[in-house]
N, C-alpha and C positions, 0 to 999 in steps of 0.2 A: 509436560513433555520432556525433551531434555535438559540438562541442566544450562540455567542461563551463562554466557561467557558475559565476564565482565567487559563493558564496552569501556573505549578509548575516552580519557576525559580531556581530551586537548581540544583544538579549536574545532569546532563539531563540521561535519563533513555538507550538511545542509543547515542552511538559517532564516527562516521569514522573519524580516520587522516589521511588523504595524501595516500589514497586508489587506489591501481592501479590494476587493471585483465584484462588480454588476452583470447583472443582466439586463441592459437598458436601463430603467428607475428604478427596478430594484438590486438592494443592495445583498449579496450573496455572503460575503465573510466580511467581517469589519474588525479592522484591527491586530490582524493576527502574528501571533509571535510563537514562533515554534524552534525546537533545535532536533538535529536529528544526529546522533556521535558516531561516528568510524566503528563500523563491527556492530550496531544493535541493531535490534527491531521495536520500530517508534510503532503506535498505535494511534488513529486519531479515533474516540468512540463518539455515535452520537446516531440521533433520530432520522427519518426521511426526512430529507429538504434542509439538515442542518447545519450544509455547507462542505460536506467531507468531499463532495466529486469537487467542487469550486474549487478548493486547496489543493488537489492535485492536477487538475488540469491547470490552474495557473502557476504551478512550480515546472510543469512541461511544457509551455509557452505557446498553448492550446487556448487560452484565454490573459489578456493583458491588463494587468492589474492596474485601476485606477490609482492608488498610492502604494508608497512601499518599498520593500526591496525583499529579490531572492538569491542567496547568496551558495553557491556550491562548488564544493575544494576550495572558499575564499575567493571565487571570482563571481562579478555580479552579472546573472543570467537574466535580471531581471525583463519581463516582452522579449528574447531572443528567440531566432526563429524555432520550431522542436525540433528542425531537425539536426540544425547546431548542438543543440542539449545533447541530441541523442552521441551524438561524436564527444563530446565531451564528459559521458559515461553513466548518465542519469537516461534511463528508459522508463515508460508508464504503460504498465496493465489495465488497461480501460478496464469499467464497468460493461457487464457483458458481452465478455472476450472479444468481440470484434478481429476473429478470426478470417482469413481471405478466404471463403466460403469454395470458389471453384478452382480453389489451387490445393495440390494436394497434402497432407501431411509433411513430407520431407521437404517442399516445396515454404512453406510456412517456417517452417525451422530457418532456410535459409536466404530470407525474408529479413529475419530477427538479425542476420550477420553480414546487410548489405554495405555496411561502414568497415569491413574488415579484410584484409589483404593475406591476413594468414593463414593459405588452406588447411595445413596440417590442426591448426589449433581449430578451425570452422569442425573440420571432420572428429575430433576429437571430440568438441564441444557437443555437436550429434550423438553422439556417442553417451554422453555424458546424459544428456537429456534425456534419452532411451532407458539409461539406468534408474534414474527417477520415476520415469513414465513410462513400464514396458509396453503398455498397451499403445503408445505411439509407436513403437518399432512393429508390432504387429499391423500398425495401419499404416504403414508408410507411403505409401502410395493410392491412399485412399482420401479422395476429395474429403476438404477439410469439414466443409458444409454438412455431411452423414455423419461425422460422428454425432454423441451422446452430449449432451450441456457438459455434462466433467471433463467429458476427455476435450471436449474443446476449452476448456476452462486450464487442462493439465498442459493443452495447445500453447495456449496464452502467454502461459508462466516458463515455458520452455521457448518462446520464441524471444519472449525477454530476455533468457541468460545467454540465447547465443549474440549476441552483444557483447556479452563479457561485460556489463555494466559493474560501475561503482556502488551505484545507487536503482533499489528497482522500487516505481510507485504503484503498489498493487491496491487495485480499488473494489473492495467488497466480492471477494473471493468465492463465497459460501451462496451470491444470488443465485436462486435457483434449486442450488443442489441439495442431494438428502446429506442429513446427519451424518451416515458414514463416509459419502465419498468428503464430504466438509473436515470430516476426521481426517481425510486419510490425506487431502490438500496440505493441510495445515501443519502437519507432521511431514510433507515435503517441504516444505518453505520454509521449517524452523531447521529441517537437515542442510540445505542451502546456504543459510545465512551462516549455520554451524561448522560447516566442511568446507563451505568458499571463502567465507566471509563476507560475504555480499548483504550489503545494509539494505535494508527494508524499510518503508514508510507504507503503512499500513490501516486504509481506512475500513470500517466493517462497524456491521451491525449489531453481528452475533458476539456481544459483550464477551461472553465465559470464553470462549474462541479465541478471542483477540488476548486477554488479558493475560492467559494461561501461556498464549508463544510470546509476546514478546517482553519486552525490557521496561520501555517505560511509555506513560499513556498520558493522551491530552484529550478532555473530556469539551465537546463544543454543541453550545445551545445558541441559536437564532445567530448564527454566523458568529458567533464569538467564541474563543475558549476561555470555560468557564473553573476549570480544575484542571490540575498537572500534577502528576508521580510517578514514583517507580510504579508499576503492576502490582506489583505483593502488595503495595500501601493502598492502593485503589481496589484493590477486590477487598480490603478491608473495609471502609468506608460505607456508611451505614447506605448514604445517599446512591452509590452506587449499585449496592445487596439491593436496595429497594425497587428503582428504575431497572437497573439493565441486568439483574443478575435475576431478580422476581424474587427478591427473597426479604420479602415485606414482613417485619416485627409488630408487635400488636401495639398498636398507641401511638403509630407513627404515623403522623398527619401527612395528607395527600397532597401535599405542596413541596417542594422541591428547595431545599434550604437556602442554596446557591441563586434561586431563582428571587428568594425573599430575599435575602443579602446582598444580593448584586455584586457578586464578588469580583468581578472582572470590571468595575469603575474604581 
């Protein structure tokens, strides 16, 4: 897509240490350790049930992590209420947009900017999201609940920037949708990060998707993460071509190397 900006290598903008959440007895992520730097877009890859919602709902304080810490701009947010987070510049794109269905498009938008006192920059920011998403300016005043899965999907990701956030947690972006409009998502999100500077944490399924927009990637198996790189070094990686890219070589054994190695003890 575009070319990648080099991100910020100072103290990273978000930090999980050694992060554990349940679901009652079971355990959902165990151990987790992640950074996310000023200006990139972090990816987390990984299977159903492999703990990608867990990790973003407990960095938005939607779930309270039994050990740990969550650290953002250097303050610990760790169990703080979300709606705190959300003022302090970190908003979350649920897993299937969880748009307000009988409010209408313009209405949703300014939803996303109910922490904000500055009209000129709310109405500006509208604006702003319209240029992204023209097909919202054509629904503006069209109950959210009728549009299409994308354009409520395009809802989503525009209700998060009128926040003006620091930090956006987008969770699996491409559910649902076809190829193209996946395309044409994702080639918003990477203009975003690119023209705002607005840092991304980014979980999803569709591996070649993810690895192509963002910066650098953390690969997570049975609540752990099991691999970390930049992207370019992770689409290289045989184990990754193999799983998530489907680009299986002849002779290579159906076991998962990381899985034999246990590389995360």
């Amino acid at each position: 897509m575009n070319t990648p900006v080099t991100p910020n290598t100072d103290e990273p903008l978000l930090k999980l240490l050694n992060v554990e959440s349940a679901y009652g007895p079971i355990k959902a992520i165990r151990g987790v350790s992640l950074k996310v730097r000023q200006g990139e877009i972090a990816t987390v890859l990984g299977s159903n049930g492999a703990g990608k919602t867990t990790i973003l709902k407990t960095i938005s304080g939607i779930i309270d992590p039994r050990k740990g810490s969550v650290e953002f701009k250097g303050m610990n947010i760790t169990a703080n209420d979300p709606a705190l987070i959300v003022q302090k510049g970190l908003v979350h794109v649920p897993e299937g947009r969880e748009v307000f269905p009988l409010l209408s498009v313009r209405d949703n938008l300014l939803m996303g900017a109910y922490t904000r006192k500055d009209r000129d920059g709310v109405a500006r920011d509208i604006e702003l999201a319209y240029s992204y998403f023209p097909i919202l300016k054509e629904r503006a005043a069209q109950d959210a609940g009728l549009l299409s899965g994308g354009q409520q999907q395009m809802l989503a990701i525009s209700r998060a920037l009128m926040a003006n956030p620091d930090l956006i947690l987008l969770d699996e972006p491409s559910l649902g949708l076809s190829p193209k409009l996946t395309k044409e998502i994702f080639e918003i999100v990477v203009r975003i990060n690119r023209e705002r500077g607005t840092t991304i944490l980014l979980v999803e399924q569709n591996a070649n998707m993810a690895l192509n927009a963002s910066d650098y990637g953390y690969v997570l198996e049975n609540g752990r993460i099991v691999m970390e790189d930049t992207c370019a070094k992770l689409r290289e990686k045989d184990d990754i071509k193999e799983f998530y890219l489907g680009m299986k070589e002849e002779g290579v054994r159906g076991e998962r190397r990381w899985k034999k190695k246990k590389t995360w003890r």
